[in-house]
C-alpha positions as CSV (number, residue, x, y, z in Angstrom):
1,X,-6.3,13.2,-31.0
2,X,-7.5,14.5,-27.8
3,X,-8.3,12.3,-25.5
4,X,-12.0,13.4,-24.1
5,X,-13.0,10.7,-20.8
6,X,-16.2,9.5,-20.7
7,X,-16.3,10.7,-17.2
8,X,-13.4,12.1,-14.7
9,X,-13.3,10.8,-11.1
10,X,-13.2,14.0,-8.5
11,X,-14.3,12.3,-5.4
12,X,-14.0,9.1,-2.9
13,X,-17.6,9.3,-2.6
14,X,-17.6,8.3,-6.6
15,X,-14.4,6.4,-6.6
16,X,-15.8,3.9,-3.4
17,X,-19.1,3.6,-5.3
18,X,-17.3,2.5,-8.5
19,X,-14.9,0.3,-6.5
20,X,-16.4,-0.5,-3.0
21,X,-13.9,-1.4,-0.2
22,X,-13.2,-4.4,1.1
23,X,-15.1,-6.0,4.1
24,X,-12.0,-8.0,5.3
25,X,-10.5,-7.5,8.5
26,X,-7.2,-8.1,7.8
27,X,-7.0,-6.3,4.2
28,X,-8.5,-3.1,6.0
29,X,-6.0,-3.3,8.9
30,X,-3.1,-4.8,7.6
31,X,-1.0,-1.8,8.0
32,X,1.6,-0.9,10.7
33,X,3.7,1.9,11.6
34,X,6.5,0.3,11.7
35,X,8.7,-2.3,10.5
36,X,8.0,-5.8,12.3
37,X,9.8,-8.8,11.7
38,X,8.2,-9.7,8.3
39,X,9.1,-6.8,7.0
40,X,12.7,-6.8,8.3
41,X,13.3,-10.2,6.6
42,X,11.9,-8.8,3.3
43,X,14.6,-5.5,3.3
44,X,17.0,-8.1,4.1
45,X,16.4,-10.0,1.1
46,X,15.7,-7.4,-1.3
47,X,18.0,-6.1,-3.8
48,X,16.0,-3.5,-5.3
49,X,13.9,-0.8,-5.1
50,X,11.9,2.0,-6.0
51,X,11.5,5.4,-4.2
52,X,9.0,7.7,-5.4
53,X,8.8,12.0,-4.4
54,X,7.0,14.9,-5.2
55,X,8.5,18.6,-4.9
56,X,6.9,22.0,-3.9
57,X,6.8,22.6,-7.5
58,X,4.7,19.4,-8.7
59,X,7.6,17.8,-10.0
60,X,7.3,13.9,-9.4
61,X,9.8,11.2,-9.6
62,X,10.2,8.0,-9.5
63,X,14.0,5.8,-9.1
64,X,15.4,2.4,-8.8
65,X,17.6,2.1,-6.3
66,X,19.7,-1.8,-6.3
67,X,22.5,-3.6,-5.2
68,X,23.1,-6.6,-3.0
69,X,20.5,-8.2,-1.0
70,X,20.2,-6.5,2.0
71,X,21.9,-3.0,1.2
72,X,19.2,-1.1,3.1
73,X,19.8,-1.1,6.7
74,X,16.9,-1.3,9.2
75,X,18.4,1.2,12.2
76,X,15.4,0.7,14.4
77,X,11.7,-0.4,13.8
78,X,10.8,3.1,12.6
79,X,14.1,4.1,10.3
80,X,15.4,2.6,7.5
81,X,19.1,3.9,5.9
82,X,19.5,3.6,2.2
83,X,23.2,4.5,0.7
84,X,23.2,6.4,-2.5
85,X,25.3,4.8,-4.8
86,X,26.6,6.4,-8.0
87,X,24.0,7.1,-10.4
88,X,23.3,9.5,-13.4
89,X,24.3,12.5,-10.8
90,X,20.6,14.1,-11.8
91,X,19.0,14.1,-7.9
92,X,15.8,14.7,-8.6
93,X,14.5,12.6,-5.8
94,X,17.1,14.2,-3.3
95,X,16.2,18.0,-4.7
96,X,12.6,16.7,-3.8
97,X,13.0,15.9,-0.6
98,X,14.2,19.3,0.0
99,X,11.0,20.5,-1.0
100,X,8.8,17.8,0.7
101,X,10.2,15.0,2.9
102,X,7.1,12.8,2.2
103,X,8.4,9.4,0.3
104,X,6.9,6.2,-0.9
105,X,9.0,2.9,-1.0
106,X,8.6,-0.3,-3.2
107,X,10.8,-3.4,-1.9
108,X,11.2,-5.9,-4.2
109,X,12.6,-9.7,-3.9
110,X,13.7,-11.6,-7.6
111,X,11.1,-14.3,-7.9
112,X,8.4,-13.2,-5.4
113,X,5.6,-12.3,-6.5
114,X,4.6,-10.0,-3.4
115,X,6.4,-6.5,-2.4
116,X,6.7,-4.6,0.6
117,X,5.4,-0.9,0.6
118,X,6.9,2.1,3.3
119,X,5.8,5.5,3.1
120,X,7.3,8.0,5.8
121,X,9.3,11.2,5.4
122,X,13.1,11.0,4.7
123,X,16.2,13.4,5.7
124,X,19.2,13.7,3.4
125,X,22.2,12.8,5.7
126,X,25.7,12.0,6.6
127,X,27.2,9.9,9.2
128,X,30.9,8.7,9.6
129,X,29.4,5.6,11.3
130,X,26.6,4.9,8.8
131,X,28.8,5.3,6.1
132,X,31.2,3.1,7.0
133,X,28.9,0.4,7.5
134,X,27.1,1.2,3.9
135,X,30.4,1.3,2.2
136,X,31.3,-1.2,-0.5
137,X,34.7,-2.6,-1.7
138,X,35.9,0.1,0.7
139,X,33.9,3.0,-0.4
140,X,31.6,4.5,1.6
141,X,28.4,6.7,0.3
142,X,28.4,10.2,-0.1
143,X,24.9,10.1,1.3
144,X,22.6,8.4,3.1
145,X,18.6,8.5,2.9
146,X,17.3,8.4,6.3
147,X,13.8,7.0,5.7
148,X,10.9,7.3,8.8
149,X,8.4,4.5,8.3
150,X,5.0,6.0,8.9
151,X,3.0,2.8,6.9
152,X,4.2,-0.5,6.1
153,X,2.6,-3.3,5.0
154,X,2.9,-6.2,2.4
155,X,0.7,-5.7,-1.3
156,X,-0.5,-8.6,-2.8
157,X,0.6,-11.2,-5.7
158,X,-2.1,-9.7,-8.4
159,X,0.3,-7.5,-10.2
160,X,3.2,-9.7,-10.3
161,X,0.4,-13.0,-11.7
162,X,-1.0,-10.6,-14.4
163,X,2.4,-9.4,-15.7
164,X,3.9,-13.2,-15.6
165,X,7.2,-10.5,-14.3
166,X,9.6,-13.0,-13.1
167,X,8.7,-16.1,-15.2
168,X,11.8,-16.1,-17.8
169,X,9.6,-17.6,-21.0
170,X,8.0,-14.3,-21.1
171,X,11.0,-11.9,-21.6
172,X,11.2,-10.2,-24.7
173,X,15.0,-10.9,-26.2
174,X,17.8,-8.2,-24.5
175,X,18.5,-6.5,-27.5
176,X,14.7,-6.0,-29.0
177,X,13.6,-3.5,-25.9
178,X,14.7,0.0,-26.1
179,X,18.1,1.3,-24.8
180,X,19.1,4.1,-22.8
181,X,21.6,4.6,-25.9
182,X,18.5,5.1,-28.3
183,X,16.6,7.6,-26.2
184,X,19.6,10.0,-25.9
185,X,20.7,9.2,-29.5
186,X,16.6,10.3,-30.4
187,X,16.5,12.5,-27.8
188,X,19.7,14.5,-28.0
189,X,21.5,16.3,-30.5
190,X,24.7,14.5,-30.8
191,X,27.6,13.8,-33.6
192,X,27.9,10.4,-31.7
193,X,26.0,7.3,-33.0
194,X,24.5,5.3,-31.6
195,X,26.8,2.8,-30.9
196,X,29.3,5.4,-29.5
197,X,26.5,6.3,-27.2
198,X,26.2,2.6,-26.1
199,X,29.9,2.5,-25.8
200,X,30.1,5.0,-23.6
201,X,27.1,3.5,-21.3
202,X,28.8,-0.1,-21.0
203,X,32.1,1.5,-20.1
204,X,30.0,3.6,-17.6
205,X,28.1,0.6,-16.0
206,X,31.3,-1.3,-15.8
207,X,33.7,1.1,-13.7
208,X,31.2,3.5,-12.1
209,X,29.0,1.3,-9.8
210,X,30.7,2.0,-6.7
């Protein structure tokens, strides 16, 4: 069935009448342009993630990026350095970025109910240096995403209250949410089964992090 809305948004005339903003002073002008010490302690204690793109061609993505606390490095108050680690291989945020350097960042801490939100523009670089510094267990990145703050500022707890996200009782049991093992054995034509598929993925997740 189609879905038919009752009525479709077009303008921030309509959308500020519907929600008005806020009369606070510090909610209105709680952004920066650059990383302060609040937000340098948050990147140091975050261990993950997410980095959102849009290319020439309207193609949008969104990806976790995670490892230890502290694996982004804050270069300056206005750049941030993010190592790419080995993933799936697919770049669709990097092929993005080649399009259109414009990025938004999500930092996340386990347990805290608040994140930290960048949005710059971001180069796709190398550096001996840089490298060396982001490498683990003696192996540097192939890459590093050079990311230019252009708004920071912290979001609020709302999400993270309603969700109940990082309160443990809530979890649904491991094995009961859908696996990357069942989307490619739905997805794609394959004589594997299943748990081949899931085979394969644990091997993968256990040698291929670094």
């Amino acid at each position: 069935m189609t879905f038919r809305p009752e009525e479709t948004v077009r303008t921030r005339a309509r959308l500020r009448e519907i929600i008005p903003e806020q009369d606070s002073v510090r909610v209105l002008q709680k952004d920066l342009d650059r990383l302060n010490r609040v937000a340098r302690d948050f990147i140091a204690l975050s261990p993950f993630l997410v980095l959102a793109t849009s290319g020439r061609r309207g193609r949008v993505s969104v990806s976790p990026r995670g490892d230890r606390p502290g694996f982004v490095e804050v270069h300056d108050d206005r750049t941030l350095l993010i190592p790419d680690r080995l993933g799936n291989q697919r770049l669709d945020c990097f092929e993005n970025i080649l399009d259109d350097p414009r990025v938004g960042l999500i930092f996340l801490v386990p347990g805290h109910p608040e994140t930290l939100r960048i949005s710059g523009t971001a180069a796709i670089v190398r550096d001996s240096a840089a490298q060396a510094r982001l490498a683990h267990g003696g192996r540097e990145p192939a890459l590093i995403l050079a990311v230019r703050a252009e708004q920071v500022f912290m979001h609020c707890a709302k999400a993270f209250l309603r969700s109940r996200l990082w309160q443990a009782e809530t979890w649904p049991a491991r094995r009961t949410a859908p696996s990357l093992a069942q989307w490619v054995s739905e997805a794609v034509p394959s004589e594997l089964t299943e748990a081949e598929i899931q085979e394969i993925h644990d091997e993968d997740a256990a040698t291929r992090l670094y």
